[in-house]
N, C-alpha and C positions, 0 to 999 in steps of 0.2 A: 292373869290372862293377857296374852298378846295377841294382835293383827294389824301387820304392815304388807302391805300393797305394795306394785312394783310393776308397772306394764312390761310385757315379753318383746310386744312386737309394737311400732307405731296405731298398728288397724284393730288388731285382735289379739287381746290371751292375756293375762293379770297373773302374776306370780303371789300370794298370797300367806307370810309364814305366820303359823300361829298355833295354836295345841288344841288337842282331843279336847278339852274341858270348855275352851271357849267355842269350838264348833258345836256340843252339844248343848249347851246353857240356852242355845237360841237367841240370845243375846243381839248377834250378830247376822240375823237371816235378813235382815230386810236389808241390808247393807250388801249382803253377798246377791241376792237377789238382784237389787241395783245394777251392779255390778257384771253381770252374768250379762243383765240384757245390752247394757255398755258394751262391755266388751269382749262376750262370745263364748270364749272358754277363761275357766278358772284352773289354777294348778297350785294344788297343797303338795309342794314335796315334802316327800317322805314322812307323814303324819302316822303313819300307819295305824289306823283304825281298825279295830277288829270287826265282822260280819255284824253283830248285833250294835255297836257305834256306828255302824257306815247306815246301818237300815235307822237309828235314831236321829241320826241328823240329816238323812233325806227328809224324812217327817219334819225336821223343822219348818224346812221350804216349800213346804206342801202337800196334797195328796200322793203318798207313794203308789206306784203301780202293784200290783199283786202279779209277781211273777214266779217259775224257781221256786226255791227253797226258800221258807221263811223271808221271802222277796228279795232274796238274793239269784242272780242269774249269772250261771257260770260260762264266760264268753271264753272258747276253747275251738280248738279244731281235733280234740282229741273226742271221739266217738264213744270211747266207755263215760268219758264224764258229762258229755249231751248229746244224747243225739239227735240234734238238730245242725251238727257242726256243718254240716254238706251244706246248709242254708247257708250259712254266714261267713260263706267264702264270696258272697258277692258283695259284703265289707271291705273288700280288697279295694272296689270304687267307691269312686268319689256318691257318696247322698245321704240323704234327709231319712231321719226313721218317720213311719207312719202316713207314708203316701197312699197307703189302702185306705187310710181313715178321715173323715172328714175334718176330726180334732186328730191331731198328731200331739205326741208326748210334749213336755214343756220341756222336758232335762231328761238329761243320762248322768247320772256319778258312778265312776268309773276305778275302782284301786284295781294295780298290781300286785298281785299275789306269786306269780312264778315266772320269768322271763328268759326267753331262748339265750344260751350261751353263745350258741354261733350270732346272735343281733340281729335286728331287724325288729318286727313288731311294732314300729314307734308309729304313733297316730296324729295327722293330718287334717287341719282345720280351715274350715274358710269362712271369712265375715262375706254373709249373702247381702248384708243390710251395704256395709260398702261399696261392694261391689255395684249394687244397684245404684245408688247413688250418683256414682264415679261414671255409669255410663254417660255416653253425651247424648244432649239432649231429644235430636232427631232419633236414636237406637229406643230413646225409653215411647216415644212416641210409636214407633213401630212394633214395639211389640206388648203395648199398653192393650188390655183385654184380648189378647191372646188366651189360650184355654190348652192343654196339654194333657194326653192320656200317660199316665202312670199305671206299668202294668208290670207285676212281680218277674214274668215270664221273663222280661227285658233284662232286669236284674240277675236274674240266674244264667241267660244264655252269654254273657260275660266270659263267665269258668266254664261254660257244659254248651259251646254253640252246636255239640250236635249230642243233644239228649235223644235216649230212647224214649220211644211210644210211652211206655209207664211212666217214663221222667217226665217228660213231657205236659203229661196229663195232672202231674203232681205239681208241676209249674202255676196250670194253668187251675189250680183250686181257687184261687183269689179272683175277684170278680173284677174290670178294669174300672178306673176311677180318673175323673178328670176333675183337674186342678186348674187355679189362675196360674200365668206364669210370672206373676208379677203380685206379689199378696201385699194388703194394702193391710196395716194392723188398725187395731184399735187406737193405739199411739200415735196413729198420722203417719210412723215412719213406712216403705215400704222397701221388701225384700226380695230377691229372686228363689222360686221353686224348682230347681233342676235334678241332676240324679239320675244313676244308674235305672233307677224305674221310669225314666222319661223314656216314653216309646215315641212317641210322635205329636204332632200339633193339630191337633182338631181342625178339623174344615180348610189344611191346607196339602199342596201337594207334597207328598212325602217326601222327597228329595231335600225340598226347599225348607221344610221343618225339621229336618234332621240336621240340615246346616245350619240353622236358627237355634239350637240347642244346641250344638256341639261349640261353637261359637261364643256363644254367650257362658257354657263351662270352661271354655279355654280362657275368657277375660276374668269369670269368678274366682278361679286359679291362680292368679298371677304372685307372684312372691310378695306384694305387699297388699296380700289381702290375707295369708295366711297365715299360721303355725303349726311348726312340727315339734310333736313333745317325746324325745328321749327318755323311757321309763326307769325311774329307778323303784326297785323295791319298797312298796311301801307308798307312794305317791298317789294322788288321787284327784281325776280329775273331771269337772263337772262341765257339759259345754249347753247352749243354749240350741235345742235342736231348732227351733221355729227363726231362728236367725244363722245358723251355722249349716254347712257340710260336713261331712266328714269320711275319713276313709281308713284303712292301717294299710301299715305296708309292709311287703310279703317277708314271711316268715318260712321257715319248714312246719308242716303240718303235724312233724312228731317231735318236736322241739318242747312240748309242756308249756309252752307261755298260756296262762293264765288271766284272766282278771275276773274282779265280781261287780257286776252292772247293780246297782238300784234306779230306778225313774220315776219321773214324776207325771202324774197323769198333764192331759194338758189342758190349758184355760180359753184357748182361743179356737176357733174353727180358722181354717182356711179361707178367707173372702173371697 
């Protein structure tokens, strides 16, 4: 059995080589675990686990979400293999899974399975916990209890700003949900919640809240808060959704790039 560690990036991302036998043994969960909430994302190249290894060693880490097949979830823009892909072209921005819900996912693991030849597809991470940190001190003052509606609608009108009446209406199935913009964990540490589903700032004026968020995505963004991961075939990567952003970037829609998502339910609410 091996595992050696190797940070990506100074902020965020842990390169991690080691084998199918010691990711499954469990052996190693509470280390990866660690790890994960350290430093954001994790990336096992080219391990390649199969469907039914990728879904047992989520389980190591935790409650797996019940998704998909056999809790496998085919993230695709190809419409015969889900059709939900029209949804998950607002993955192209930058955010957080689980803004509708009060507990959002704890994790995504993530393998490549097919990857566009023309390139492109490679996904995009950001440490929220740094970021917040790094602001100065008057910035965290100023938007300490601040409060922010997350609403699906926002996310989708990214790719589709002028949806038909039916689109529209299919947008707006999700009920709006406000969030802290500042979540304070059980850990002490505290993170920023931003995202393509950030519509606006509770009880301020619009203008002035949407400069307040775009703002504060533009500092979360910055090159040394992030990582971008170059897929190869076979690679698999897990990131900390309740600490991380995330986004891919643009592909051709009939490219076949592929991957299979497992998650993990999540342990903490929103504060």
């Amino acid at each position: 059995m091996t595992f050696e560690s190797s940070n990506l990036t100074p902020r965020i991302g842990t390169r991690i080589k080691t084998d199918a036998e010691t990711l499954l043994s469990g052996k190693r969960a509470d280390e990866i675990r660690r790890l994960l909430e350290e430093r954001g994302v994790l990336a096992f190249p080219e391990i390649n686990l199969s469907d039914e290894e990728q879904v047992l060693f989520t389980k190591t880490l935790g409650l797996i979400v019940d998704e998909g097949e056999n809790n496998i979830y085919k993230v695709t823009m190809d419409l015969k293999s889900n059709s939900s892909a029209n949804y998950l072209k607002g993955a192209f921005y930058w955010h957080i899974d689980g803004t509708s819900s009060d507990t959002p996912i704890l994790a995504s693991i993530m393998s490549a399975r097919h990857l566009p030849e023309t390139g492109g597809g490679d996904t995009e991470f950001c440490n929220t916990y740094a970021a917040y940190e790094d602001l100065p001190e008057a910035d965290k003052a100023e938007i300490r209890g601040l409060r922010v509606v997350h609403l699906l609608e926002a996310s989708q009108r990214y790719w589709n700003p002028e949806p038909t009446w039916a689109e529209f209406q299919r947008m707006q199935s999700a009920d709006p949900h406000t969030l802290p913009l500042v979540w304070k964990h059980r850990s002490g540490r505290e993170s920023l919640v931003l995202g393509c589903t950030a519509s606006h700032v509770e009880g301020m004026d619009l203008r002035e809240g949407w400069a307040v968020l775009v703002r504060l995505r533009d500092w979360a963004t910055q090159p040394q808060y992030t990582y971008r991961h170059q897929w190869k075939l076979g690679d698999l990567v897990i990131w900390d959704n309740t600490g991380t952003m995330h986004r891919a970037h643009p592909y051709p829609t009939d490219s076949g790039r592929m991957m299979h998502r497992t998650k993990l339910y999540g342990e903490e609410s929103f504060a």
